[in-house]
C-alpha positions as CSV (number, residue, x, y, z in Angstrom):
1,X,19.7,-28.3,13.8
2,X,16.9,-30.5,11.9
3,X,14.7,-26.9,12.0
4,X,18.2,-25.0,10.3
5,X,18.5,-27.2,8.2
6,X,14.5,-27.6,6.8
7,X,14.8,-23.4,6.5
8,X,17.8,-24.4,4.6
9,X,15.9,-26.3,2.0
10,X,13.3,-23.8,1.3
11,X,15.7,-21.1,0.2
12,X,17.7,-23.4,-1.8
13,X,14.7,-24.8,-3.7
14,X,13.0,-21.0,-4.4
15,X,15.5,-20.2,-7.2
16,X,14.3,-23.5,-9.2
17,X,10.5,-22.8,-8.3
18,X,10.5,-19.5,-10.9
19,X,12.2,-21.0,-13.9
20,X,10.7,-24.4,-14.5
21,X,8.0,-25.6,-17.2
22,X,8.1,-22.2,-19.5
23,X,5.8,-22.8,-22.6
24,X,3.9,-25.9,-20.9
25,X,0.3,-27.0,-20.0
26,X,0.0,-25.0,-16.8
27,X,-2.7,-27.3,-15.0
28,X,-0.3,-30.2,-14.6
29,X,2.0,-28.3,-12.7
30,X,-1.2,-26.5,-10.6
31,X,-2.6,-30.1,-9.8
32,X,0.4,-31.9,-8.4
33,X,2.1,-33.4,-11.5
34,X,4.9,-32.8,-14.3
35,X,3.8,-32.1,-17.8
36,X,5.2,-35.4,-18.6
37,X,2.6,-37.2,-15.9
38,X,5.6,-38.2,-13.8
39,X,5.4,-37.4,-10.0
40,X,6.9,-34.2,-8.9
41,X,10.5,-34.5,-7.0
42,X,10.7,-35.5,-3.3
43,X,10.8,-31.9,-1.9
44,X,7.6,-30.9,-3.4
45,X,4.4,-31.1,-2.1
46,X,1.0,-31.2,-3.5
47,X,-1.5,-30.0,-1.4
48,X,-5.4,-30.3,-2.7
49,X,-3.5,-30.6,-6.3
50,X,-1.6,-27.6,-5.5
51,X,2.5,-28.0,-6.0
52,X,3.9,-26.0,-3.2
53,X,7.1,-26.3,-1.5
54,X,7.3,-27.0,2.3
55,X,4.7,-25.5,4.6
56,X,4.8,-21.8,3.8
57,X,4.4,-22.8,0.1
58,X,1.3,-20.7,-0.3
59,X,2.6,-17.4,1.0
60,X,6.0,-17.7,-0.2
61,X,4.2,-18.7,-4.2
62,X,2.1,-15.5,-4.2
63,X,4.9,-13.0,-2.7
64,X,8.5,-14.2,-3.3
65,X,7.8,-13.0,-7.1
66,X,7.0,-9.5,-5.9
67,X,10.0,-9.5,-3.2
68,X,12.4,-10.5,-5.6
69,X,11.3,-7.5,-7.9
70,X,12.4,-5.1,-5.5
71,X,15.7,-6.5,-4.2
72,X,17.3,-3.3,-6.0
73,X,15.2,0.0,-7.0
74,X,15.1,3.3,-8.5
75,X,13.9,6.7,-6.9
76,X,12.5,9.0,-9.2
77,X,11.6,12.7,-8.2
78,X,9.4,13.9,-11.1
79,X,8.9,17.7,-11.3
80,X,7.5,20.4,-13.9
81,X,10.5,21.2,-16.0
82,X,9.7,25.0,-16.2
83,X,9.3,26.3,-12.9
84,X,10.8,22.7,-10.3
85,X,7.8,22.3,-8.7
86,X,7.0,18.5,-7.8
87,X,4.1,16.6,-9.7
88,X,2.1,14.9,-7.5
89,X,1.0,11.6,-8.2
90,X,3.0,10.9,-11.5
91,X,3.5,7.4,-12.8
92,X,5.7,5.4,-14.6
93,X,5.8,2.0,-15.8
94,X,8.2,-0.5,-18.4
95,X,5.6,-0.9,-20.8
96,X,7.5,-4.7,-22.1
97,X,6.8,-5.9,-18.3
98,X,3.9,-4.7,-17.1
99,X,5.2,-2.7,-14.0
100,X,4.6,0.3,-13.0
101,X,4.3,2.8,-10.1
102,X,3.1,5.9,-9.2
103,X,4.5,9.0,-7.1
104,X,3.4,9.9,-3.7
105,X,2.1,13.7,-2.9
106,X,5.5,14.7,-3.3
107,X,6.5,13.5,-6.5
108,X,8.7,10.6,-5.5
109,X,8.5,7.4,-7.0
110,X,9.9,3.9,-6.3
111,X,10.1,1.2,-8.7
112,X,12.8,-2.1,-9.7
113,X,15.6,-0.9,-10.9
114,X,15.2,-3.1,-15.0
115,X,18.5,-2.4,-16.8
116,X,18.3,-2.0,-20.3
117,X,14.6,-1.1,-19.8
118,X,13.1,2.0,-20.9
119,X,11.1,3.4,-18.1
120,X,8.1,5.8,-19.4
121,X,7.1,8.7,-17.3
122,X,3.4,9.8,-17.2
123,X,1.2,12.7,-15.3
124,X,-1.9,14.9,-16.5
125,X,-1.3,17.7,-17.9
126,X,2.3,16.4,-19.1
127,X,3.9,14.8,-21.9
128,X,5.6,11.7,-21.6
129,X,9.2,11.1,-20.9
130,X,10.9,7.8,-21.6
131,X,14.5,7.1,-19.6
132,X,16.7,4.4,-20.6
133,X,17.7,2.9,-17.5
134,X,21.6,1.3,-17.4
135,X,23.7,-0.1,-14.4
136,X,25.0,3.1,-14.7
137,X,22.4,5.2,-14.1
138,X,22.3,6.4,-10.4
139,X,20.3,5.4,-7.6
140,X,18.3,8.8,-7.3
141,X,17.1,10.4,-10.8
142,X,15.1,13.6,-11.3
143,X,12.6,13.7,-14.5
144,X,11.5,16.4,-15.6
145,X,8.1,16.8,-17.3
146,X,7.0,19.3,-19.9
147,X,4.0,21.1,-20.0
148,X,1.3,19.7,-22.4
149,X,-1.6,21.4,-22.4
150,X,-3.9,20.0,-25.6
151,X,-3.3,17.1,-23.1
152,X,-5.9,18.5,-20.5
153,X,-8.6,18.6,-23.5
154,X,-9.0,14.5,-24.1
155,X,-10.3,13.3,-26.5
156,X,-13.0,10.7,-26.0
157,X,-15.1,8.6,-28.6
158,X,-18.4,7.5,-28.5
159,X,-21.3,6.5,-31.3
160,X,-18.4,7.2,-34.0
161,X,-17.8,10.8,-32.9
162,X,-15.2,12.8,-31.1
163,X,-16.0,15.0,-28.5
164,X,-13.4,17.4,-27.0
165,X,-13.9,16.7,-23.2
166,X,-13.7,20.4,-21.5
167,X,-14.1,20.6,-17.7
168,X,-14.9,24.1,-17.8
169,X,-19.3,24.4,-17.8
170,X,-19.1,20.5,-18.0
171,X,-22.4,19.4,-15.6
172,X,-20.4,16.5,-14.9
173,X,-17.1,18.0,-13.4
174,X,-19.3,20.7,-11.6
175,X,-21.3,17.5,-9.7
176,X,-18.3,15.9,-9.0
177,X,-17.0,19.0,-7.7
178,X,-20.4,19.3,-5.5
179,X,-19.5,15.6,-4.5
180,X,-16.2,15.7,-3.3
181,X,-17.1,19.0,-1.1
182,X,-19.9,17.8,0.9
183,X,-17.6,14.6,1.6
184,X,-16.6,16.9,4.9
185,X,-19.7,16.6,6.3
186,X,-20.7,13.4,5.6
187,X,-17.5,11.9,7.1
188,X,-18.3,9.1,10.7
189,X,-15.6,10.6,12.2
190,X,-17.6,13.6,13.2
191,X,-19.4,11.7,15.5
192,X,-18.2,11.4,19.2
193,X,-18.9,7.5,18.6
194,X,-19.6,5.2,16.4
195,X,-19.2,0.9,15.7
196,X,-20.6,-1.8,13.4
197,X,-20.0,-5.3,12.7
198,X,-17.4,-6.7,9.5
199,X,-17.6,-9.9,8.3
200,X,-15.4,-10.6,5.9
201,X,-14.8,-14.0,3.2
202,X,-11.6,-14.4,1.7
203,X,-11.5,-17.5,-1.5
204,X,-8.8,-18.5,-3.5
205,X,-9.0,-20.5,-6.1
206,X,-7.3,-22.4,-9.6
207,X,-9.1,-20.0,-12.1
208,X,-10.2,-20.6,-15.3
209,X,-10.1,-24.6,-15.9
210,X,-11.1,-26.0,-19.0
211,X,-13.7,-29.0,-20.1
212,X,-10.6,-30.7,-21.6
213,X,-8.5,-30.1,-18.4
214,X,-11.7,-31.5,-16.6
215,X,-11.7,-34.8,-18.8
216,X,-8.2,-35.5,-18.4
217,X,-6.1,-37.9,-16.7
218,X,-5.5,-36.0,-13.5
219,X,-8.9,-35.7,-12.7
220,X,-9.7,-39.2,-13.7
221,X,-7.3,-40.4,-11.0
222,X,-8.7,-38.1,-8.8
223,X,-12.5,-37.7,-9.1
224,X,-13.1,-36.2,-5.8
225,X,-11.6,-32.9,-7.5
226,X,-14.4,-32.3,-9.8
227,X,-16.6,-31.9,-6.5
228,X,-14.9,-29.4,-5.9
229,X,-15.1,-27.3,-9.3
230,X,-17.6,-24.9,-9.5
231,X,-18.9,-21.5,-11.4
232,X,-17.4,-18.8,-10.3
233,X,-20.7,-16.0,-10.0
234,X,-18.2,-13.2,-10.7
235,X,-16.4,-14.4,-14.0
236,X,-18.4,-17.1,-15.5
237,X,-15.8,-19.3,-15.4
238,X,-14.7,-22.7,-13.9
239,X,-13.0,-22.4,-10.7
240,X,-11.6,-25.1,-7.7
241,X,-11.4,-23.0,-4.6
242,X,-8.9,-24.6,-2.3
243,X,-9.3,-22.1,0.7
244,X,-11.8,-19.9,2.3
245,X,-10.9,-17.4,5.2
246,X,-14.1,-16.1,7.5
247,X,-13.5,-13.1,10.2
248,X,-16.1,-11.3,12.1
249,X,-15.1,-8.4,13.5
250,X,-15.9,-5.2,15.8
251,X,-14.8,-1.8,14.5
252,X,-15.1,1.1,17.9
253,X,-14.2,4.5,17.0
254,X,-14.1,7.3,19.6
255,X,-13.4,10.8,18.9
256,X,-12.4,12.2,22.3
257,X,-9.2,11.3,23.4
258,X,-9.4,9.7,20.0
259,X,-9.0,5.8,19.4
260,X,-10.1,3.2,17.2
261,X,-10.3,-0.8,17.2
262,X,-10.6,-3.9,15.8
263,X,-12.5,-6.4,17.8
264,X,-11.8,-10.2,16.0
265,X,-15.2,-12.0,17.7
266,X,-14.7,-15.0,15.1
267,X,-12.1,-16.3,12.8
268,X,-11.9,-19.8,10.4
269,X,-9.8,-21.3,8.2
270,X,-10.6,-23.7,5.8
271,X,-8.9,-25.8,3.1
272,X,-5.2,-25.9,1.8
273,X,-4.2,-22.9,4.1
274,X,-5.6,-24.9,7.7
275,X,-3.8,-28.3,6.9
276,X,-0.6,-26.7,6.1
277,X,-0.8,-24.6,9.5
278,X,-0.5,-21.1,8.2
279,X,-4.3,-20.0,7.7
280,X,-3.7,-17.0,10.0
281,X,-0.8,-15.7,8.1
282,X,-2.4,-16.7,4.6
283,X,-5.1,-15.2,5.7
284,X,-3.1,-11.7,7.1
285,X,-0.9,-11.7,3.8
286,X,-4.1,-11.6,1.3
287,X,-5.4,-8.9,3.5
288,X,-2.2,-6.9,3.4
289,X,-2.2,-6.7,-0.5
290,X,-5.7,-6.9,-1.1
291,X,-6.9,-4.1,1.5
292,X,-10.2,-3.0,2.3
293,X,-10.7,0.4,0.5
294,X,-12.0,3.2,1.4
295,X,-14.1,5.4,-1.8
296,X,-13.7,8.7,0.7
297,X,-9.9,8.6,0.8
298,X,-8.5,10.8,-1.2
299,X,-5.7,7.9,-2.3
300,X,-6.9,4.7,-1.9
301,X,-3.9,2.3,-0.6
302,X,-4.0,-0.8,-3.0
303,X,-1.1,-3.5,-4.0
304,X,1.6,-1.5,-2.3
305,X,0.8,1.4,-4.9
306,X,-1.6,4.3,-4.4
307,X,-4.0,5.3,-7.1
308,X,-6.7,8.8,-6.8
309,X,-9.8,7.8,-6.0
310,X,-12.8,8.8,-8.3
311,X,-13.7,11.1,-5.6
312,X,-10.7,12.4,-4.0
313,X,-9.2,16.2,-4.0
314,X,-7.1,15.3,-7.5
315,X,-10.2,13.4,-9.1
316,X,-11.5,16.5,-11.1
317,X,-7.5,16.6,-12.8
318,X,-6.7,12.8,-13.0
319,X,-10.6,11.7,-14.5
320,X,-12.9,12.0,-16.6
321,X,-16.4,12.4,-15.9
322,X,-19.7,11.7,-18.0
323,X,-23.1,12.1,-17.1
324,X,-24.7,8.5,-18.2
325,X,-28.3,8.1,-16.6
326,X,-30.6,9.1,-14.2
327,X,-32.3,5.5,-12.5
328,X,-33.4,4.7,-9.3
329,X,-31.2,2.0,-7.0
330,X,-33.9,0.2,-4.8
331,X,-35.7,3.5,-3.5
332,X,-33.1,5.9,-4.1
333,X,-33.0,8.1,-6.8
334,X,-29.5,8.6,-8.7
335,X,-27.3,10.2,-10.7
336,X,-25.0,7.7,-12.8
337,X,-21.8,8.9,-13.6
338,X,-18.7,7.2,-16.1
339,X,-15.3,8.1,-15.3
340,X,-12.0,6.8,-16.5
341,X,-8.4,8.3,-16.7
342,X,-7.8,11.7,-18.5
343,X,-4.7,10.1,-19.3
344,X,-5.0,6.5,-20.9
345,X,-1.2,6.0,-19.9
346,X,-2.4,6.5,-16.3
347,X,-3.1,4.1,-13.7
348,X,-6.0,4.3,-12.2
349,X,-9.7,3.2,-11.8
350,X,-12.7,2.8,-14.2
351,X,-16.0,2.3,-13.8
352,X,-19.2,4.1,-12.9
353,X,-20.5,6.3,-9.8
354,X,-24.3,6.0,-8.4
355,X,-25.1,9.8,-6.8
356,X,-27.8,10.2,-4.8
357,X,-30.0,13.2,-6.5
358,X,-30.5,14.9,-3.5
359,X,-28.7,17.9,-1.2
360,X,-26.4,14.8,0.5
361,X,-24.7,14.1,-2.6
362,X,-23.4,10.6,-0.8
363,X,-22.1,7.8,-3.1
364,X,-25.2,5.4,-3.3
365,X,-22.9,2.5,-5.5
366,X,-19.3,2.1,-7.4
367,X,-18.4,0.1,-9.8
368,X,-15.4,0.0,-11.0
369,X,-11.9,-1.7,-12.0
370,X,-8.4,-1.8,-13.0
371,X,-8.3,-2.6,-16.2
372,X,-6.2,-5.5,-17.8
373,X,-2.5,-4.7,-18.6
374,X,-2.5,-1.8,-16.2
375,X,0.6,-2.7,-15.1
376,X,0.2,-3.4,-12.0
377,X,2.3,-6.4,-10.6
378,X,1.0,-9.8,-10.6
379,X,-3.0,-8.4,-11.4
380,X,-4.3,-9.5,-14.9
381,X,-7.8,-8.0,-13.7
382,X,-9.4,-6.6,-10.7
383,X,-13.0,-5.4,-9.7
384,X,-14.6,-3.9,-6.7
385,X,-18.2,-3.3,-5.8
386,X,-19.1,-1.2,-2.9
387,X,-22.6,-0.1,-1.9
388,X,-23.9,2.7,0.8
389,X,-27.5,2.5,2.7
390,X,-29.1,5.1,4.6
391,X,-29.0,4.5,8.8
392,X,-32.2,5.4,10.9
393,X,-30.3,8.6,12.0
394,X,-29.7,9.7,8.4
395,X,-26.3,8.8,7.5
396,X,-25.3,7.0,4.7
397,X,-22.8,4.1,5.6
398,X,-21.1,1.3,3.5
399,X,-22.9,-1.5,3.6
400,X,-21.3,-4.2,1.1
401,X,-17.1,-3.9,-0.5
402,X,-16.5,-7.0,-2.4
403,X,-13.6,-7.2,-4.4
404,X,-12.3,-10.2,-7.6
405,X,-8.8,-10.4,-8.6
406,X,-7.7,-13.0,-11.3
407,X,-3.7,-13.1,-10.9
408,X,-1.3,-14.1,-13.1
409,X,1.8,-15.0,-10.9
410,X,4.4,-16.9,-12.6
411,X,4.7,-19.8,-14.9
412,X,4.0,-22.2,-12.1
413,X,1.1,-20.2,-10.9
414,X,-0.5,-18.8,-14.1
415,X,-4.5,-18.8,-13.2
416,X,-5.0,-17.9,-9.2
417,X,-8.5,-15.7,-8.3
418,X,-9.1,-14.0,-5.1
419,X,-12.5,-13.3,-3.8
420,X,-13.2,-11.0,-1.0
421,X,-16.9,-10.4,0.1
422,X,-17.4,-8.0,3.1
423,X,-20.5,-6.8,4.5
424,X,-21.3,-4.3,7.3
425,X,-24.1,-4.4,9.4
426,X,-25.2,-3.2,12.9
427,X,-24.1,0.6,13.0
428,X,-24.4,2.4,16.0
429,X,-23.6,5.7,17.4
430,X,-24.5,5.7,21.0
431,X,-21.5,5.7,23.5
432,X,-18.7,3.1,23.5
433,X,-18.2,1.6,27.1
434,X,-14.0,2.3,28.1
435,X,-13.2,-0.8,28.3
436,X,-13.6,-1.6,24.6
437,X,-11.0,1.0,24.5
438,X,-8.3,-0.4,26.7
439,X,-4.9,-1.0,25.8
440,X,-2.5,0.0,23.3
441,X,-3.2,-2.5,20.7
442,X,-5.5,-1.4,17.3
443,X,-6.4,-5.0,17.3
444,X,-7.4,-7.5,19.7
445,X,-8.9,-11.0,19.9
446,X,-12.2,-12.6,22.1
447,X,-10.8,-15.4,24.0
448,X,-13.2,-18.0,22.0
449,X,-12.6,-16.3,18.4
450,X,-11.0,-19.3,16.7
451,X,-13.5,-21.5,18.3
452,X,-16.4,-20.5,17.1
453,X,-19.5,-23.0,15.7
454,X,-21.4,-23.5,13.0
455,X,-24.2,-21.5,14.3
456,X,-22.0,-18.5,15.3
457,X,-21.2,-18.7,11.3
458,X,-24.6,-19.0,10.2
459,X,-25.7,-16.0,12.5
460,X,-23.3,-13.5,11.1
461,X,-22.7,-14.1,7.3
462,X,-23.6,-11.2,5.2
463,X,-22.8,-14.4,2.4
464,X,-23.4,-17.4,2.2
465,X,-20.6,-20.0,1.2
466,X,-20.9,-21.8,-2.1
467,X,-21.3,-25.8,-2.2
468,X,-17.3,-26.0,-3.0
469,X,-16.5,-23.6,0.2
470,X,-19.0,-25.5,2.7
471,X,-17.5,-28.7,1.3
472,X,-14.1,-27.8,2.4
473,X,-13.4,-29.9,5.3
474,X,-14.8,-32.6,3.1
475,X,-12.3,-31.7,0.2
476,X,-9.3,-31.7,3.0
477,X,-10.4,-35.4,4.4
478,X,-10.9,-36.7,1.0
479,X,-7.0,-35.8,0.4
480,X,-6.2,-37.4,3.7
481,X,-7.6,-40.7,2.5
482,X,-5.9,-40.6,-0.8
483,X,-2.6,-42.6,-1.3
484,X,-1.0,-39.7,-2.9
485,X,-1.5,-37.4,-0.6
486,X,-0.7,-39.1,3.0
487,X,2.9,-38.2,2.8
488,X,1.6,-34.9,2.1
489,X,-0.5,-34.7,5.4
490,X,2.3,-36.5,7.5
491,X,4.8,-33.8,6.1
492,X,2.9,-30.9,7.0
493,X,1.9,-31.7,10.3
494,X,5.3,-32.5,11.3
């Protein structure tokens, strides 16, 4: 009864969570206070000057928004309206809120259903169409798209001239064209093995904090917060991580009978996420939005949505591609490419596209982003860096996918960033004993994996923690010790 009635609680107390504190100072509220200094109510809990209620606070903050968005939703079938066919890959979006989606291969869409919204339907090649969107309108809706074809020109500007961008006997389009056909045959798969090593750091942190926040009262109570605060080396800016995930593991691939696995030979959780006893899910739920992604897919699979990837089988239609520079990364010798959506409307990436200038035509480095406002839930900005080195036998591999998301959740939890460093290491191609293989499972666990010491860390990082991330079990103790927060700790572990 006692565990009914605490799950009880939680739901009851969600409603109140999203609609408090609108148009005041958001660091009160992120660091365990009111915006009037008095101390939160009873059934909130501040955890390392996080306000979070009950011990799935963390999870429940960053998702609940999201879940609640799509209680009720629309599906939207966009097709050509001359001759039916389907677009692929269409997207729409209610421009006043900042969400958006975009079509699978098929032309379907699903987004929230936002009556009295008007909902703005986008592809390349197409003019937009807006729908007003009523509790009237039905469940299932087909939009039709006309034709559009000065669209297909662009227009781009650059040194205070236009330029009509023309694909056809554009060097550009015909490299990328080169690009995405040799990706075939540089593909692992094609081997009859192959394994390497992941490790992987996932941070979160309060984003963003001011010299005035840091001279105020809350951290004047509380000094051992500003040894946490630190400079975030991918924004510049002042950041208090409060937890850091670290997994090690072993990715087997076999191509006859064909199976792949993950291996987990280490995994820690530090911080917030450890003391309130849900590291492994934090840790599981960050990775489910925030996936790994791969360059070579032709859609890469990111924040529930799918967006082309620079050099997938659509990127010629959905980009734009410039020839920037020819430099040389370390000794390699590249081709730099810009690319951006042909249609601005569009979501997808930006950035810029390292190609080695030789007969492999392999991705050497990406850089690229989504930019702000691109309507994707929750993200106010989000970069990835990926990088590919050669192997002894002559393939290219990915070596280093990092990823940096600043969030902008909800009025409680305005300034969040997430930092995910992965590097690979150790590739191999030589057969993979069976037993690696065994079982049903994709991924499986070493018996000592949670266990592991200081020196298993310290022999596997591709990265190094900061001072605020190795400090983390001293940031959790120092919370232990504080008046404040021993309720806290005596709540959580209960």
């Amino acid at each position: 009864m006692a565990q009914t009635s605490s799950l009880r609680t939680q739901h009851t107390l969600l409603p109140s969570l999203w609609g408090r504190s609108r148009g005041r100072a958001n660091l009160p509220l992120l660091l365990g206070t009111s915006p009037t200094g008095r101390r939160p109510r009873s059934h909130w809990k501040s955890f390392g000057g996080l306000l979070l209620p009950g011990k799935a606070g963390i999870m429940l903050l960053l998702f609940f928004f999201t879940l609640a968005a799509s209680a009720q939703n629309l599906r939207c079938y966009v097709v050509d309206s001359q001759t039916g066919d389907s677009i692929p890959y269409a997207n729409a979006n209610y421009k006043s809120l900042r969400l958006g989606a975009s079509a699978d291969a098929s032309g379907l869409l699903v987004i929230a259903r936002k009556a009295g919204q008007q909902l703005t339907v986008t592809a390349v090649g197409y003019k937009a169409k807006r729908v007003r969107i009523t509790t009237s309108t039905p469940e299932t809706i087909k939009v039709a798209l006309a034709a559009d074809s000065r669209q297909l020109e662009g227009v781009v500007v650059q040194a205070k001239r236009r330029h009509k961008y023309s694909r056809k006997d554009n060097p550009a389009v015909e490299l990328m064209r080169r690009v995405i056909a040799a990706k075939k045959t540089t593909d692992l798969s094609n081997h009859d093995y192959y394994q390497y090593d992941k490790y992987q750091k996932v941070t979160m942190a309060i984003n963003n904090l001011t010299p005035d926040e840091l001279e105020g009262s809350l951290f004047a109570k509380s000094p051992w917060l500003l040894d946490q605060v630190e400079v975030c080396a991918y924004n510049n800016k002042l950041i208090l991580p409060f937890s850091v995930d670290e997994t090690l593991t072993q990715h087997v691939y076999r191509k006859s009978p064909r199976d792949e696995k993950d291996i987990i030979k280490g995994q820690s959780t530090k911080g917030i996420s450890k003391l309130i006893q849900t590291g492994s899910a934090l840790n599981t739920v960050v990775k489910d939005i925030f996936k790994d992604i791969d360059l070579y897919d032709d859609q890469i699979n990111l924040l529930q949505s799918r967006f082309p990837s620079p050099i997938g089988s659509t990127a010629i239609s959905f980009y734009h591609f410039y020839i920037d520079d020819t430099l040389y990364i370390g000794k390699d010798k590249c081709i730099r490419l810009q690319f951006m959506p042909a249609n601005q409307q569009d979501f997808g990436f930006r950035g810029e596209l390292y190609v080695l200038a030789d007969s492999s035509l392999h991705v050497r480095k990406c850089d690229m982003q989504l930019p702000a406002n691109t309507g994707v839930n929750f993200v106010d900005a989000m970069k990835f860096g990926q990088e590919y080195e050669q192997q002894p036998n002559g393939e290219w591999v990915l070596t280093t996918d990092n990823m940096v998301a600043e969030l902008k959740l909800t009025d409680l939890f305005q300034r969040v960033i997430v930092i995910r460093t992965t590097g690979m290491r150790n590739y191999a191609f030589a057969p993979i004993p069976d037993a690696l293989f065994k079982g049903k499972a994709k991924l499986k666990y070493d018996a000592g994996a949670k266990m592991r010491d200081d020196s298993f860390w310290s022999e596997h990082r591709t990265a190094q923690l900061t001072k605020s991330e190795s400090g983390m079990d001293d940031f959790v103790s120092k919370m232990a010790k504080t008046r404040r927060f021993r309720w806290v700790m005596f709540g959580a572990k209960a």
